[in-house]
C-alpha positions in Angstrom: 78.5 -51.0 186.7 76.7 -52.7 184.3 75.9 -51.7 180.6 73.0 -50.0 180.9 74.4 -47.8 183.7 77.6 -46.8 181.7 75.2 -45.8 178.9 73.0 -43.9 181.4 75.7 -42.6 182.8 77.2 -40.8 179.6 74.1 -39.7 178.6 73.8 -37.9 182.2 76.6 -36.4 181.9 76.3 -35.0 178.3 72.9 -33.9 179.7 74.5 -31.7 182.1 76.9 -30.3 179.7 74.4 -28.8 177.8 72.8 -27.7 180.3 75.8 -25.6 181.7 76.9 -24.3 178.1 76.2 -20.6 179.5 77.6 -18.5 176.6 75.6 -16.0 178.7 77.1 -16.5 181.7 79.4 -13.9 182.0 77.8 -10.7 179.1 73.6 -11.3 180.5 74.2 -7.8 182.6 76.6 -6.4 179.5 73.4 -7.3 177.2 70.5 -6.4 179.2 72.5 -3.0 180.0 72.4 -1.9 176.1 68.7 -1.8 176.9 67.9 -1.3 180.6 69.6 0.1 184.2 71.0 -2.2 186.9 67.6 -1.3 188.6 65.4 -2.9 185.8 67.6 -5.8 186.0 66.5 -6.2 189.8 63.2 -5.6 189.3 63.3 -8.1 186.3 64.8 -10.9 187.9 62.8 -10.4 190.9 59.4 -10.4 189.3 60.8 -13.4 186.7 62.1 -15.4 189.8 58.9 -14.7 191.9 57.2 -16.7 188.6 60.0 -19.4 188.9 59.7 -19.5 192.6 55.8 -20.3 192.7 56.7 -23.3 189.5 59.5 -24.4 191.6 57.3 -27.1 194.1 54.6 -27.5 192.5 56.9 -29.1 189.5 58.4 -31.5 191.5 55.1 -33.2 192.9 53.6 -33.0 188.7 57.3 -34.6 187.6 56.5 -37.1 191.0 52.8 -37.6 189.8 52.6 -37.2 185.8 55.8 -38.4 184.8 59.4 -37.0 185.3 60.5 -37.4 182.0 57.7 -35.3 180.8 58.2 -32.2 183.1 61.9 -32.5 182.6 61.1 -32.3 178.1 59.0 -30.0 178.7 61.2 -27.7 181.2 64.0 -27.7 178.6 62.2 -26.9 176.1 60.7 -24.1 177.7 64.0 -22.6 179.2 65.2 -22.8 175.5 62.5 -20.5 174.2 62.6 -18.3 177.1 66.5 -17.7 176.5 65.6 -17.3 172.2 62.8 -14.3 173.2 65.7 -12.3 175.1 67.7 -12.6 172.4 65.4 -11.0 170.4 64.0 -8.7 172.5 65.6 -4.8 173.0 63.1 -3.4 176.2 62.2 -4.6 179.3 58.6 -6.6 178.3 60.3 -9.3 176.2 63.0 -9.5 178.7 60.4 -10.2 181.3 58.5 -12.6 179.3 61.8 -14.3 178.5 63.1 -14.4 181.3 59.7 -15.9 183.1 59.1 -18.4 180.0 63.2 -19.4 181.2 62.2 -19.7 185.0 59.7 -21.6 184.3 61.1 -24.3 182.6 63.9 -24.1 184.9 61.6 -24.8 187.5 59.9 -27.8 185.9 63.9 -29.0 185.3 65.0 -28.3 189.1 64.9 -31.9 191.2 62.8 -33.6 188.5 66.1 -34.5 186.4 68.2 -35.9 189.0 65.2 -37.9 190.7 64.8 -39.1 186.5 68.8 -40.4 186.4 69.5 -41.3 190.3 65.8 -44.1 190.0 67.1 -45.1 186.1 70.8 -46.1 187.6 69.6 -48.0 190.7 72.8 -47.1 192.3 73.3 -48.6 195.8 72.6 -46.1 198.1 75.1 -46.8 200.7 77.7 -46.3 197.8 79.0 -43.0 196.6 78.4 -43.9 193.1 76.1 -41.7 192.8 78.1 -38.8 194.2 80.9 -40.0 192.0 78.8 -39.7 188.8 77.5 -36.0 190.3 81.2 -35.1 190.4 81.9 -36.2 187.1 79.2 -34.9 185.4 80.6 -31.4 186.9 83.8 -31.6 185.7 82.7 -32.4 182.1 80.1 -30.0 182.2 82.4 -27.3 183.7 85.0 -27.6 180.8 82.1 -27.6 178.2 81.5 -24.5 180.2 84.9 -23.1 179.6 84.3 -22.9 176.5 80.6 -21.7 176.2 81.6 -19.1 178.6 84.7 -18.1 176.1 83.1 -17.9 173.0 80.2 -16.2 174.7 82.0 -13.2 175.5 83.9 -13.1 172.2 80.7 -13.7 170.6 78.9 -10.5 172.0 81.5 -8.5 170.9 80.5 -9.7 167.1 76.9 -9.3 167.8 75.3 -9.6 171.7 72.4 -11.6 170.8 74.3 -14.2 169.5 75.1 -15.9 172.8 71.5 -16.0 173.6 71.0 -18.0 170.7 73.2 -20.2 171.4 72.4 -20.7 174.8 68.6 -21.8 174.0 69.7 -23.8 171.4 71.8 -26.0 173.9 68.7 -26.0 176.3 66.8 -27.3 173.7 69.2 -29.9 172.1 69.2 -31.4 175.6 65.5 -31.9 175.6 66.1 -33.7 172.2 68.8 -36.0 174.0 66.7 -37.5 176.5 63.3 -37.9 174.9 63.8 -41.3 175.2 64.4 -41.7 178.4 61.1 -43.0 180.5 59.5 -43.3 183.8 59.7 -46.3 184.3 57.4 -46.1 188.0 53.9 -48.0 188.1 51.4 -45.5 186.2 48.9 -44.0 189.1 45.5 -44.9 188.3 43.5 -41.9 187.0 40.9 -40.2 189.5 37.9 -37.7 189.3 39.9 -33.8 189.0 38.8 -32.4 192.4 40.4 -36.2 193.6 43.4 -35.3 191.7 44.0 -31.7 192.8 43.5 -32.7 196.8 46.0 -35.6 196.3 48.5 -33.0 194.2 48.5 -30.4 196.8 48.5 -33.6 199.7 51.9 -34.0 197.8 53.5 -30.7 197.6 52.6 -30.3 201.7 54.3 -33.4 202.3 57.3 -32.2 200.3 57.5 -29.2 202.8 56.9 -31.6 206.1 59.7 -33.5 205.0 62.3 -30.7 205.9 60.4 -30.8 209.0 61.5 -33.9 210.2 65.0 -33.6 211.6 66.9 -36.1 209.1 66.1 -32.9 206.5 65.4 -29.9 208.8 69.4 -29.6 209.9 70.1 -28.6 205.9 67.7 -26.1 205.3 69.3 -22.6 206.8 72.4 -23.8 204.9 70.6 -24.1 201.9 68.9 -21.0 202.1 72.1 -19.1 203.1 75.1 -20.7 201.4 73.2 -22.8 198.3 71.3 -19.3 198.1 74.3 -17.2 197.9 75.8 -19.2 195.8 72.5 -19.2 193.2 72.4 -15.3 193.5 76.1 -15.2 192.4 75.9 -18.0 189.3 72.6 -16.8 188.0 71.6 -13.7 189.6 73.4 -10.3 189.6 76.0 -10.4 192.3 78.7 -12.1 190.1 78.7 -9.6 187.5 78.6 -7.0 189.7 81.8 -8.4 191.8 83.1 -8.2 188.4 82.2 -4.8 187.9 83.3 -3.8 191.4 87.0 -5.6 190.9 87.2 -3.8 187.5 86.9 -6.0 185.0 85.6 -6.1 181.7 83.0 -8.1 179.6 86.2 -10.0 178.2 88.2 -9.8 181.1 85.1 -11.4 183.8 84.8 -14.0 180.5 88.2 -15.0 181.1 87.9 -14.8 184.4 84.4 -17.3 184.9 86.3 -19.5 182.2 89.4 -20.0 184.1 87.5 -20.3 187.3 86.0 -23.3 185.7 89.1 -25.0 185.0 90.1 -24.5 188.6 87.1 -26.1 189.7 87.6 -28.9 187.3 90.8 -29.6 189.0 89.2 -29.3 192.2 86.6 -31.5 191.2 89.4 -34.0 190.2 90.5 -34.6 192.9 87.3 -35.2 195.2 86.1 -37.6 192.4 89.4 -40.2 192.9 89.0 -39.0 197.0 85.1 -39.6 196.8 85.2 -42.2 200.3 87.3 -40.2 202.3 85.6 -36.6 202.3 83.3 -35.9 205.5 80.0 -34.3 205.1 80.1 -32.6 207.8 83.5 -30.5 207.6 83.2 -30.4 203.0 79.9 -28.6 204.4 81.0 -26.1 207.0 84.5 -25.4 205.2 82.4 -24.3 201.8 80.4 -22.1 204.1 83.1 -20.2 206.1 84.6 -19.7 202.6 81.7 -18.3 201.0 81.0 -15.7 203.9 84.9 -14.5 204.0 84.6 -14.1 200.4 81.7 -11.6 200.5 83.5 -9.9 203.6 86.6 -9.7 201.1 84.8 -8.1 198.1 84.6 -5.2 200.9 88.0 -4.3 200.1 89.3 -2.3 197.3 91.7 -5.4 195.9 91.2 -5.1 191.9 91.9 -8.0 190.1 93.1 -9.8 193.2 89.3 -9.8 193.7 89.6 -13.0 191.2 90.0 -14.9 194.3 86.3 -14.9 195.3 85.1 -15.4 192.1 87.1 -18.4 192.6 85.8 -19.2 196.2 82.4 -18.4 194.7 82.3 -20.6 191.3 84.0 -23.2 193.3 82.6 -23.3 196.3 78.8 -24.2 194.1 80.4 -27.2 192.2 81.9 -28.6 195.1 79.3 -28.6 197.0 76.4 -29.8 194.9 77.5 -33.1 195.0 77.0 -33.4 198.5 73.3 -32.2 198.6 72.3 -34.0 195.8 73.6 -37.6 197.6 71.9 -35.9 200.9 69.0 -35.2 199.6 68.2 -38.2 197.1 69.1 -40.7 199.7 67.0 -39.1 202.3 63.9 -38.2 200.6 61.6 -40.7 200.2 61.1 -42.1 196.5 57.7 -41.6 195.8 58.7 -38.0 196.6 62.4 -37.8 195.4 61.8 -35.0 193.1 59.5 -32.8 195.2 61.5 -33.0 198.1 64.4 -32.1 195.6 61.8 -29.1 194.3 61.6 -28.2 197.8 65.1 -27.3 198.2 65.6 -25.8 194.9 62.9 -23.3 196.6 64.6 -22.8 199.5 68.1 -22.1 197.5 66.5 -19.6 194.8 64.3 -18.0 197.7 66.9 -15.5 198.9 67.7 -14.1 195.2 63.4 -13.7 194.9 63.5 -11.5 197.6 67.3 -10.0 197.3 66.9 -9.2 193.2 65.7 -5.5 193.6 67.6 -4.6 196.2 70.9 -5.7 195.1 70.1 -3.7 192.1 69.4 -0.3 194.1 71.9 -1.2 196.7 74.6 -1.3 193.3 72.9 1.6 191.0 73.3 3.3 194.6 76.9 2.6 195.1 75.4 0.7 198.9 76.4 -2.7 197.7 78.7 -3.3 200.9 75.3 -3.7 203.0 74.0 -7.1 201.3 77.6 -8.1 201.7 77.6 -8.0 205.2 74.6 -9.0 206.2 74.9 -12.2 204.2 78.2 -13.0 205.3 77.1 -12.7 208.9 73.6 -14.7 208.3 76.0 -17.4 206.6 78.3 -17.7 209.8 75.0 -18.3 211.7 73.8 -21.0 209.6 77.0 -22.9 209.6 76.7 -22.8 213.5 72.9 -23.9 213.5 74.3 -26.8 210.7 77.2 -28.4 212.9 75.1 -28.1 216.5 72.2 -29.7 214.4 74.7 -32.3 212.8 76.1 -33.1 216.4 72.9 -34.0 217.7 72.2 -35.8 214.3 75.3 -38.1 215.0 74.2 -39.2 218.8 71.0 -40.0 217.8 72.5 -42.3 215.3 75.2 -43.6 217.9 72.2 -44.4 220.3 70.0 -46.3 217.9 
């Protein structure tokens, strides 16, 4: 690895640190419930997600088109702001212009950054560099985490804005980081604006047709099911309401979120030194077997032993990210890197668009087990769909 790489490298991965300092993480609910019912919170998230949703492709062809540095600045500073309204908001209007001013930059973030780092390092893309850095970068960012996540819960019993705060600070001290990091791509030549907008949405339609084509279209129920499971546990409601439903309190799921993330470091640990010997294939169908006996468990009335799918849960993301980030960035074309990775930020964060309001009502309505099993069931199926796909995948490979 040469100089510049190592430098990149650490930059990345204090990027992603402050990126995952949620001192939110595990009090949001706690907060927003001073103010609001679990029902609010559904429809909230729901209409605030819906926002993030529509930003979520169309940012990745403007980061593809404009500049990816820019739309990643601009993202983080944006998801900053968004988190600094909340915490001075006490009703559900500023939470809903928060929360969309947060999805929003979020959105512009999602693919963009990775697509920025994976064309700066100029990894070889037969190696797992790449996914080594990925892992790293999680484990560092998880212990940073730990932390946030501890003196975020502590914090809101001083005063529960304060964690707010200091969550959009770190959004917005990560924009500061790497403002001077460029684009280095060969600047498009400017066009007439009707030119430009045809050619724009030209782009985000090819994004979509590239899960068409089979080298993509094998990931995308598993991305909608498991990677969308997982992004309606991390930064939707279903964590915190696990949590709720396996008795614990705002300290006691702080503890327990932190301590999942030292797990996961450990976890993380040990893929990072086993990086060339992990299969795709089984990493892939393993975390999703996992995921749907874990929401089949939380059907049971086990207390704190229901730490064990926050676990399989928390994990089960971290672990897996890696994976679709080297599947992904090596498959998608580079001209299109991060709208194909906007794409599939979509398809994850779909699910929780349509699932927000109805988890709440399911959960204000004591009918949580519903979403539970359906999911669980709908996860099974995908993980089917994924290996048959993969099979086929393989021949075709074999035979050419």
């Amino acid at each position: 690895m040469t100089k510049q790489q190592q430098l990149l490298s650490t930059k990345y991965i204090t990027y992603r640190t402050l990126t995952n300092l949620w001192f939110v993480g595990a009090v949001w609910l706690y907060f927003y419930r001073i103010f609001i019912t679990d029902q609010q919170v559904g429809i909230l998230d729901g209409l605030a997600f819906t926002i993030g949703l529509l930003a979520e492709v169309p940012s990745g062809a403007l980061a593809d088109k404009f500049g990816r540095d820019k739309v990643v600045r601009l993202g983080q500073l944006l998801a900053g702001s968004g988190l600094l309204i909340q915490a001075a908001g006490s009703n559900f209007i500023p939470f809903f212009i928060g929360q969309t001013v947060m999805m929003v930059g979020v959105s512009l973030v999602s693919g963009a950054d990775e697509a920025l780092f994976f064309e700066k390092l100029k990894f070889e893309k037969k190696s797992t560099d790449w996914r080594k850095l990925v892992t790293r970068g999680s484990q560092i960012s998880l212990i940073g985490s730990f932390f946030a996540t501890i003196v975020g819960g502590w914090m809101h019993t001083i005063n529960p804005r304060i964690p707010w705060m200091l969550n959009g600070l770190s959004f917005i001290v990560a924009a500061l980081l790497i403002w001077n990091i460029k684009d280095d791509r060969p600047k498009k030549k400017k066009q007439k604006i009707l030119s430009e907008l045809k050619n724009y949405l030209d782009d985000i339609k090819t994004g979509f047709m590239q899960f068409r084509l089979p080298k993509l279209r094998l990931y995308v129920p598993f991305i909608i099911t498991v990677q969308g499971l997982f992004y309606t546990t991390g930064y939707g409601l279903l964590r915190l309401i696990l949590l709720d439903r396996f008795h614990f309190n705002p300290l006691l799921g702080s503890v327990a979120i932190a301590s999942s993330n030292l797990m996961t470091v450990g976890l993380l640990s040990y893929m990072h030194k086993k990086a060339d010997s992990f299969d795709e294939k089984k990493v892939l169908a393993f975390i999703g077997i996992i995921a749907a006996s874990s929401l089949l468990l939380s059907l049971a009335n086990i207390g704190f032993w229901g730490y064990v799918v926050i676990l399989a849960l928390y994990a089960g993301e971290h672990i897996l990210q890696p994976f679709i980030s080297e599947i992904l960035n090596n498959r998608a074309p580079e001209g299109q890197r991060a709208t194909v990775l906007s794409v599939a930020s979509f398809f994850k964060s779909l699910p929780y668009v349509l699932l927000a309001p109805i988890i709440g009502y399911l959960n204000t309505n004591g009918k949580i087990e519903y979403f539970l099993i359906i999911w669980a069931f709908l996860i099974f199926g995908a993980v089917i769909l994924y290996l048959s796909a993969k099979k086929k995948d393989t021949n075709t490979d074999l035979i050419d």
